[in-house]
C-alpha positions as CSV (number, residue, x, y, z in Angstrom):
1,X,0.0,0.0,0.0
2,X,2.7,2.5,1.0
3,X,4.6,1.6,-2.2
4,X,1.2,2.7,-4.4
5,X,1.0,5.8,-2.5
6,X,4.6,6.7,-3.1
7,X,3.5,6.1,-6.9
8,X,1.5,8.1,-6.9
9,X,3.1,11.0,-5.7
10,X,5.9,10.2,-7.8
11,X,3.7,10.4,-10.7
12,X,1.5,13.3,-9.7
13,X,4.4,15.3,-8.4
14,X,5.9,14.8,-12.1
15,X,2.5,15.8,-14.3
16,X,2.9,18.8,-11.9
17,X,6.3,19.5,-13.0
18,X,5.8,19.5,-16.7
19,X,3.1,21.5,-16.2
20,X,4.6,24.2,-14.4
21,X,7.7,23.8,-16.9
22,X,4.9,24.3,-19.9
23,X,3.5,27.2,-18.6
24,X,7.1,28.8,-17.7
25,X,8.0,27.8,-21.5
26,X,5.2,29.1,-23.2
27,X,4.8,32.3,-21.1
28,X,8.4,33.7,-19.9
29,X,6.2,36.6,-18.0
30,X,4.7,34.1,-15.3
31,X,8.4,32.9,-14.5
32,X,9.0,35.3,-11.7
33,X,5.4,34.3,-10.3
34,X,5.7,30.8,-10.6
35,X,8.9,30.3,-8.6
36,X,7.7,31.6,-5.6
37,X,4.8,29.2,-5.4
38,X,6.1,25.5,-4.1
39,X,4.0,22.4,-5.3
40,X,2.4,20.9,-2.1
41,X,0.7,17.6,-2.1
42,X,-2.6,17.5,0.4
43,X,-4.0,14.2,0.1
44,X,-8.1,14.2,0.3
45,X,-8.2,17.6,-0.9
46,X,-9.7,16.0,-3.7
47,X,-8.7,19.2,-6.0
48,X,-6.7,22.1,-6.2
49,X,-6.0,24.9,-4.1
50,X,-3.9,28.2,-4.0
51,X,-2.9,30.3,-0.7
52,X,0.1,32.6,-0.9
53,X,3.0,30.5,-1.3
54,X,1.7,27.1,-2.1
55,X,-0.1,25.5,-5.0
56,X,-1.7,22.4,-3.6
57,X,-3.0,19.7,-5.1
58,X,-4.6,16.2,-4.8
59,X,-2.2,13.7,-6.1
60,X,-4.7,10.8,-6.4
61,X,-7.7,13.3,-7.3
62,X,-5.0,14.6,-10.1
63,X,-4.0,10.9,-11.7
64,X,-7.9,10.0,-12.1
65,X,-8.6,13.2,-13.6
66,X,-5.7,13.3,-15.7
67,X,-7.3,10.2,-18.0
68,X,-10.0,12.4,-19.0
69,X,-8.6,15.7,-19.1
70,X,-4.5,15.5,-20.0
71,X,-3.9,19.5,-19.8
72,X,-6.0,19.6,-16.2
73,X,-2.6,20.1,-14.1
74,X,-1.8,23.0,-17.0
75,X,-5.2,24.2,-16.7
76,X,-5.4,24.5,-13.2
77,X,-2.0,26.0,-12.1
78,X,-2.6,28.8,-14.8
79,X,-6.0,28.8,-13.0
80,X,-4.7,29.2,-9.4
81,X,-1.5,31.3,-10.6
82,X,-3.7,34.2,-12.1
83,X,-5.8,34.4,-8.9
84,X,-2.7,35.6,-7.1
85,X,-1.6,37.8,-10.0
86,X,-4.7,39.5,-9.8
87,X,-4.6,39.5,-5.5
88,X,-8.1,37.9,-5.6
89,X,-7.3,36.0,-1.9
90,X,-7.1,39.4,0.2
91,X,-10.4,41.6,-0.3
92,X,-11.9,41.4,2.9
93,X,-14.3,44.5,1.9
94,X,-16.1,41.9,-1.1
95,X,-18.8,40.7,2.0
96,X,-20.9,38.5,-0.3
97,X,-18.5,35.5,-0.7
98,X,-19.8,33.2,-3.2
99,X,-20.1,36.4,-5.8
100,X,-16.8,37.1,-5.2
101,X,-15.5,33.2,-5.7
102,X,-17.4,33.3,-8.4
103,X,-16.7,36.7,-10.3
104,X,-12.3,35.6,-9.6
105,X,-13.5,32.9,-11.4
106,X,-14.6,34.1,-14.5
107,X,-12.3,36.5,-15.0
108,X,-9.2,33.9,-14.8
109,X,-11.0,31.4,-17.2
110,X,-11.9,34.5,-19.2
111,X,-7.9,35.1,-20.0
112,X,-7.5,31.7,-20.1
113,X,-10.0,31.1,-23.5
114,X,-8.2,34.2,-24.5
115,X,-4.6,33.0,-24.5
116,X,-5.6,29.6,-26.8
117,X,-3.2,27.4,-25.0
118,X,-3.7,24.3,-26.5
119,X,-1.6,22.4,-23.5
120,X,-4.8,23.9,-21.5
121,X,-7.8,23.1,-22.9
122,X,-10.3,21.0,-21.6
123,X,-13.4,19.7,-23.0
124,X,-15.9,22.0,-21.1
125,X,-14.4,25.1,-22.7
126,X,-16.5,25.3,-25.4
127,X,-19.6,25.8,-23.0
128,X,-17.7,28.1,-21.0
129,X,-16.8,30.3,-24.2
130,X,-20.6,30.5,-24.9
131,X,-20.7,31.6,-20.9
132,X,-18.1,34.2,-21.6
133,X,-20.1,35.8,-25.1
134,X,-23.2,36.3,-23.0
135,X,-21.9,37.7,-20.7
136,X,-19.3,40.2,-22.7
137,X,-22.9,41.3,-23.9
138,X,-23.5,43.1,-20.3
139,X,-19.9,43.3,-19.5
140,X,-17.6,44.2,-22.0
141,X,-14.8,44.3,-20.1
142,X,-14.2,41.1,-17.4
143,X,-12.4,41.8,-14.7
144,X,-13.3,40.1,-11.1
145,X,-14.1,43.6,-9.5
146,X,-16.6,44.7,-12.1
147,X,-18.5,41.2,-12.3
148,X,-19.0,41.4,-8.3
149,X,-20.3,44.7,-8.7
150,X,-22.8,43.7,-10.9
151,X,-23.7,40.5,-9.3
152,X,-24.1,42.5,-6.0
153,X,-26.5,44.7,-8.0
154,X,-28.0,42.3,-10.1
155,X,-28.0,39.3,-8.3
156,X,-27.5,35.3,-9.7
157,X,-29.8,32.6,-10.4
158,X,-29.8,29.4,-9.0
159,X,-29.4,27.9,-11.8
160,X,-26.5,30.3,-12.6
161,X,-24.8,29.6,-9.6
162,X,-24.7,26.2,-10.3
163,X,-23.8,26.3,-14.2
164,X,-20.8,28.7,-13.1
165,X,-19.7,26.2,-10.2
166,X,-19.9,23.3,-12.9
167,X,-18.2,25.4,-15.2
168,X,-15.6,28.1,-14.2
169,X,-14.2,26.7,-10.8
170,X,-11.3,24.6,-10.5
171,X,-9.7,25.5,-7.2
172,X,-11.0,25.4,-3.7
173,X,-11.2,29.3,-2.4
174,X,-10.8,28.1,1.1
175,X,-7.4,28.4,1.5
176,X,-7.6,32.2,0.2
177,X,-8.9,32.9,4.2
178,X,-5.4,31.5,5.8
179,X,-2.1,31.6,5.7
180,X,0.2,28.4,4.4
181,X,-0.2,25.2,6.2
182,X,3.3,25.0,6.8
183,X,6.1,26.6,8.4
184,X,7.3,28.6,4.9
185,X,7.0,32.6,5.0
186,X,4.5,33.8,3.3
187,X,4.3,36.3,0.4
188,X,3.0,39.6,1.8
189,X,0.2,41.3,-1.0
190,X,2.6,43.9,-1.5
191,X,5.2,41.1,-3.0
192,X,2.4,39.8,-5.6
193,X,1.5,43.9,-6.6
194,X,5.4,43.8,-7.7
195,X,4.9,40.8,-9.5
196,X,1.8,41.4,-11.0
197,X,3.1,44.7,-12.2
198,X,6.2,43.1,-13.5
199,X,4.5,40.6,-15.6
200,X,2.1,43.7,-17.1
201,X,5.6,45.7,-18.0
202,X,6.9,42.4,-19.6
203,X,3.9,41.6,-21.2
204,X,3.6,45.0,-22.8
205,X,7.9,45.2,-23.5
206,X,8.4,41.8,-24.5
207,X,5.7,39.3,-25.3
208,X,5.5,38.9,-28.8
209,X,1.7,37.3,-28.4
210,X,-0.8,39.6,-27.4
211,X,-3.4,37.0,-27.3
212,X,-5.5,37.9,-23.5
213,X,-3.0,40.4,-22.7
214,X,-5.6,43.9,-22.9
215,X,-8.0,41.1,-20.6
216,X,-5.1,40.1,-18.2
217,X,-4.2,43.9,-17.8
218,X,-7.3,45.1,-17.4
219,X,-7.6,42.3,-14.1
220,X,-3.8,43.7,-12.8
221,X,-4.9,47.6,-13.5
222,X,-8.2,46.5,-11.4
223,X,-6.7,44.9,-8.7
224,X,-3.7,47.2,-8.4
225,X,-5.8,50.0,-8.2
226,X,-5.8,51.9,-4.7
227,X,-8.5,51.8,-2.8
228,X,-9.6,53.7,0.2
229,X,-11.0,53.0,3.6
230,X,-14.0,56.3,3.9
231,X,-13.8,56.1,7.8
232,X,-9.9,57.3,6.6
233,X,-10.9,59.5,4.3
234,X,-13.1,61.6,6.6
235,X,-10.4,61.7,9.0
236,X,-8.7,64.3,6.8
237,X,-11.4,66.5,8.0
238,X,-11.2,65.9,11.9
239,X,-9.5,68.8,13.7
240,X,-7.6,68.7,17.2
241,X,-10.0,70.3,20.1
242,X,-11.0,70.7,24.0
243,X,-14.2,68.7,24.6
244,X,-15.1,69.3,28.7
245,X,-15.1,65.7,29.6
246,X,-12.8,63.8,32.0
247,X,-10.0,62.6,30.6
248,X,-8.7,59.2,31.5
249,X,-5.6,58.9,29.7
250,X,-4.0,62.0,32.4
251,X,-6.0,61.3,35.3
252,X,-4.1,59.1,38.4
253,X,-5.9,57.3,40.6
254,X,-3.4,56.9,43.1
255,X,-2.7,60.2,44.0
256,X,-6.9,60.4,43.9
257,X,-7.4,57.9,46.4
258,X,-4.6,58.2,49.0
259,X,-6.0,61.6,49.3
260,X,-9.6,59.9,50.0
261,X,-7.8,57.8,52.4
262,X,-5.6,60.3,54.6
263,X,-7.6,63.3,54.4
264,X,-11.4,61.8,54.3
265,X,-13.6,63.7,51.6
266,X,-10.2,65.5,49.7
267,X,-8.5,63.9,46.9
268,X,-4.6,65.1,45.6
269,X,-5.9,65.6,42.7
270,X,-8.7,66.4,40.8
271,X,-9.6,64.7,37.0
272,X,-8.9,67.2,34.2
273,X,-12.8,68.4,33.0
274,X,-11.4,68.6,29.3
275,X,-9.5,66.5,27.0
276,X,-7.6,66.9,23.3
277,X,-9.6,65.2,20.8
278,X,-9.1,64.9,16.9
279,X,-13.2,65.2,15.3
280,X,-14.8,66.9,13.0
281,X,-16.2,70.3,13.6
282,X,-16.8,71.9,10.3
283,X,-17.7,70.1,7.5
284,X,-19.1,69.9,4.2
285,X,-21.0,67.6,1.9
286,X,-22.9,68.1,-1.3
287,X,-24.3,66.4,-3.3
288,X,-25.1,66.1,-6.7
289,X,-29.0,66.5,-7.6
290,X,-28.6,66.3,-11.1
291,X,-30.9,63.5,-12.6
292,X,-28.2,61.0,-12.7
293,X,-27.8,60.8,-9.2
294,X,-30.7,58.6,-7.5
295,X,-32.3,59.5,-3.8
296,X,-31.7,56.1,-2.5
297,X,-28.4,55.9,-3.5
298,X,-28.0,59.5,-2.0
299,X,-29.2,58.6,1.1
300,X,-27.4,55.9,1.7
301,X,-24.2,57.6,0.9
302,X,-25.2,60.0,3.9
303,X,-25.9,56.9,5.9
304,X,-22.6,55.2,5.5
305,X,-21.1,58.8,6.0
306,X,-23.0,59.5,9.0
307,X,-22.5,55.9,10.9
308,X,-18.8,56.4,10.4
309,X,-18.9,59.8,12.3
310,X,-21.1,58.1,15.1
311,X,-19.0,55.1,15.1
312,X,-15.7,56.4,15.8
313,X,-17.4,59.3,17.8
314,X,-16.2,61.9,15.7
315,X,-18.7,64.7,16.3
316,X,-17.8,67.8,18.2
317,X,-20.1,68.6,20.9
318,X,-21.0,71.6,18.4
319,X,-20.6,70.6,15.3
320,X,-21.1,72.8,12.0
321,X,-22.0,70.2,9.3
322,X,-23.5,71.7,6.1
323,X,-25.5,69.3,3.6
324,X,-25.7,71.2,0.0
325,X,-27.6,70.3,-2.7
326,X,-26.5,71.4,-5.6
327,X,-26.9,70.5,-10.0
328,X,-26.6,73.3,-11.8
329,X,-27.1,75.9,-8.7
330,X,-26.9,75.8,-4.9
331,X,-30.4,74.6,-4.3
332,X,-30.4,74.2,-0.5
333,X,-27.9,74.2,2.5
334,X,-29.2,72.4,5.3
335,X,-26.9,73.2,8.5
336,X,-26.9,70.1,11.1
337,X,-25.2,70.4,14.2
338,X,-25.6,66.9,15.8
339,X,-25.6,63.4,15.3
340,X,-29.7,63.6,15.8
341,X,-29.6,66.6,13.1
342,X,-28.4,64.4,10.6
343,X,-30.2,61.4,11.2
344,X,-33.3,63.3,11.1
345,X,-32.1,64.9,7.6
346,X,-31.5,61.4,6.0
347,X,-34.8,60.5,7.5
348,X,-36.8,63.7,5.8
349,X,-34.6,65.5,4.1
350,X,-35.9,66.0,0.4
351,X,-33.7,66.0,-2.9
352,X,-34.5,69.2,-5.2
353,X,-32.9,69.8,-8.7
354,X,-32.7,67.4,-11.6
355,X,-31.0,69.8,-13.6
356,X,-27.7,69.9,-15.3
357,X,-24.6,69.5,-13.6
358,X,-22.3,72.3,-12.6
359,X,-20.0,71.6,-9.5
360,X,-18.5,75.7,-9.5
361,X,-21.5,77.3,-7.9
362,X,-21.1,74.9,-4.6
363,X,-17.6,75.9,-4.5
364,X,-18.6,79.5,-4.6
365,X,-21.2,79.9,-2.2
366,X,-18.8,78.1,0.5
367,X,-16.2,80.5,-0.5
368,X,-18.7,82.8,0.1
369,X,-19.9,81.7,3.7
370,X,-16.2,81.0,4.3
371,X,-15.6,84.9,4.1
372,X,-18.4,85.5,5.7
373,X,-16.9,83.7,8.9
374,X,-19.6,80.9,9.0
375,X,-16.7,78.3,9.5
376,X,-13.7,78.5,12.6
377,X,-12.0,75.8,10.7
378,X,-13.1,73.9,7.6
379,X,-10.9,71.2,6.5
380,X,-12.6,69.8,3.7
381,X,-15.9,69.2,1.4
382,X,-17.0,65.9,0.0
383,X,-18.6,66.3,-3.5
384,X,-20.6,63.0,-4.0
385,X,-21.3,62.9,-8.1
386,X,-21.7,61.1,-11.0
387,X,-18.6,63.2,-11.9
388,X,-20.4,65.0,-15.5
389,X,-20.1,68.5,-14.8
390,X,-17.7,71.8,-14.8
391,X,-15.1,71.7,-12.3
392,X,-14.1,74.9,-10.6
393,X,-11.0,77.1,-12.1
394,X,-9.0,77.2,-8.9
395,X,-7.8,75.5,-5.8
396,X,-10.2,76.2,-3.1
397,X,-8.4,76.7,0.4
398,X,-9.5,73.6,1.9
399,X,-9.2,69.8,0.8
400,X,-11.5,68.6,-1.4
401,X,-12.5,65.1,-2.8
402,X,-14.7,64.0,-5.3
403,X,-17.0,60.6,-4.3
404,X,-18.1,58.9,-7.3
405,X,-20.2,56.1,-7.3
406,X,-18.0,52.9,-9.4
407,X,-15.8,53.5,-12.3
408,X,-16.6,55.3,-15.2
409,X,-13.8,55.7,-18.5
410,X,-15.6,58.6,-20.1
411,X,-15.6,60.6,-17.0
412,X,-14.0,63.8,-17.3
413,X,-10.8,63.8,-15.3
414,X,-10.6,65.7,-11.6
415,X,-8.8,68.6,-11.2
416,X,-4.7,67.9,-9.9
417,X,-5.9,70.1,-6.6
418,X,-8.7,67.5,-5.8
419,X,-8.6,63.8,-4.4
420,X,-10.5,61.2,-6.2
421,X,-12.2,58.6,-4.6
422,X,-14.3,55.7,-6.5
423,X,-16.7,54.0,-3.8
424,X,-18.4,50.5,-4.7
425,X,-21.5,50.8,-5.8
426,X,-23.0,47.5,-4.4
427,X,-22.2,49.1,-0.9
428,X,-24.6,51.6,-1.9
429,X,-27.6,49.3,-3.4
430,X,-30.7,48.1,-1.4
């Protein structure tokens, strides 16, 4: 018995081989990528799985395959290699799982077709290229992050989920969640962003086939992209203050107690009735009520903005919020002070506008109310747009950044002076 199982690793550990030599062969780009994975053996896995330094596979799951399907080993490390090109293990902000498993696997299969590597077809890739048309019909451009939005939006029908499952997969995701099962170190994200972006230089200085390459960019410019946590965004806008509370961090409860102790009703030393604090004092949003720009999306934009304040108890004790609606002109400014002001704005607060977009008259009128003294110290303004409209001349004396709501390649680009920040959309859908 042991002498079949060393058999079969022998022979499973050699299809591996040759298939990682193939792939190194055919495509000198993946080279760097592939020599930092290590082929692992796991025995009842009964398939394949990636984490950040290992490529595991089955080796008795692999042999009985391998009858039906030659190329699976080929198939499936170019499979499991892409999804850590593309740093589809590490997105703890896509929440819906199964969209997300499925979405990274598209998009790999997607290049896959593309490239035409005959050592890496199966026989299921014809169905999976009629999979691929229909869905190029809603989304030209496959990348993992823009099928997850769309899922998230759309949704997936059981019998979808299933077909995809049948159809796209090929690794387990499980492993994605935890680091390598043995004692190796393991490659940090920012090790597989210097990869990735070294195989999209080669690919664009050196690879003589092109075949997939604008696909497999697209996934690397995706997943490369910087993205932004909003509760660190608003914190650009928090300013250091007194708030009269008693302050823990300062206050010594030694000295406070022996005085309790010798002298009866007279401490050493009292608590300090203020304490230094970093929140927001004055603010402002506005927001975009031209008729792209849909009430429930607004008002869950304010939501997410407003549990963010109350979660990291960012308000002032007197805050001076200002809420702007604005399309072509300032149509309203509603001024909230509170945490209860605001809620009760998102809960009846009514959008008015519809017109075209124009983003200089909100700039103006807080210049305005700037000179005017209406603010002690504004730090910044959040302009939450479809981003189609006329940006301002000149650098207003406070930050400023520009929410818009997913990607968008004919949008007009944002001024140098002003931060742009792309939030995802399913975050914002009901």
């Amino acid at each position: 018995m042991e002498d079949r199982s060393a058999e079969i690793n022998k022979y499973a550990k050699r299809i591996m081989e040759l298939a990682r030599d193939t792939i190194t062969i055919r495509f000198r780009f993946f080279d760097s990528a592939l020599s930092r994975l290590a082929l692992t053996p796991k025995p009842g896995l009964l398939g394949f799985a990636v984490d950040a330094k290992n490529i595991y596979y089955d080796p008795g799951y692999l042999l009985i395959t391998y009858v039906d399907e030659e190329n699976i080993a080929v198939r499936a490390m170019l499979h499991m290699l892409l999804h850590n090109v593309f740093l589809h293990r590490d997105r703890p902000e896509k929440t819906n799982e199964l969209y997300w498993n499925i979405a990274c696997d598209i998009a790999v299969e997607n290049i896959i077709l593309e490239m035409n590597v005959p050592a890496a077809a199966l026989t299921r890739d014809t169905v999976e290229q009629e999979w691929i048309s229909r869905i190029h019909k809603w989304q030209p451009r496959i990348t993992a992050e823009r099928l997850y939005r769309d899922f998230c939006i759309n949704g997936i029908s059981e019998q979808a989920k299933e077909d995809f499952a049948d159809y796209f997969a090929i690794d387990f995701h499980d492993a994605w969640r935890g680091a390598p099962s043995n004692n190796e170190i393991m490659i940090t994200e920012e090790e597989w962003k210097k990869i990735s972006k070294k195989i999209q230089t080669d690919i664009k200085t050196f690879s003589k086939d092109k075949i997939g390459s604008e696909s497999m960019e697209n996934n690397i410019d995706e997943s490369n992209r910087r993205r932004y946590n909003y509760g660190d965004i608003l914190s650009r806008f928090m300013v250091s203050g007194e708030e009269m509370t008693v302050n823990d961090d300062e206050f010594d409860y030694i000295y406070y107690t022996y005085g309790l102790e010798t002298y009866g009703n007279l401490p050493l030393i009292e608590p300090l009735e203020y304490k230094e604090v970093k929140r927001v004092r004055d603010f402002v949003i506005v927001i975009d009520t031209s008729a792209s720009c849909r009430g429930e999306i607004v008002s869950a934009f304010l939501t997410k903005t407003r549990d963010i304040l109350k979660s990291q108890n960012s308000f002032f004790s007197t805050a001076n919020i200002h809420i702007i609606q604005c399309d072509a002109q300032v149509q309203t400014d509603t001024k909230v002070t509170s945490d209860e002001e605001f809620e009760e704005f998102i809960k009846t607060g009514k959008l008015t506008g519809f017109g075209a977009t124009d983003f200089r008259p909100a700039f103006d009128y807080v210049k305005r109310l700037q000179d005017e003294g209406e603010f002690e110290n504004l730090k910044g303004l959040i302009y939450f747009t479809d981003g189609y409209g006329f940006y301002p001349a000149y650098c207003p004396k406070f930050d400023t950044i520009f929410a818009f709501l997913g990607e968008d390649e004919n949008r007009p680009d944002v001024p140098n002076w002003a931060i742009k920040v792309v939030l995802e959309e399913e975050e914002y859908e009901h």
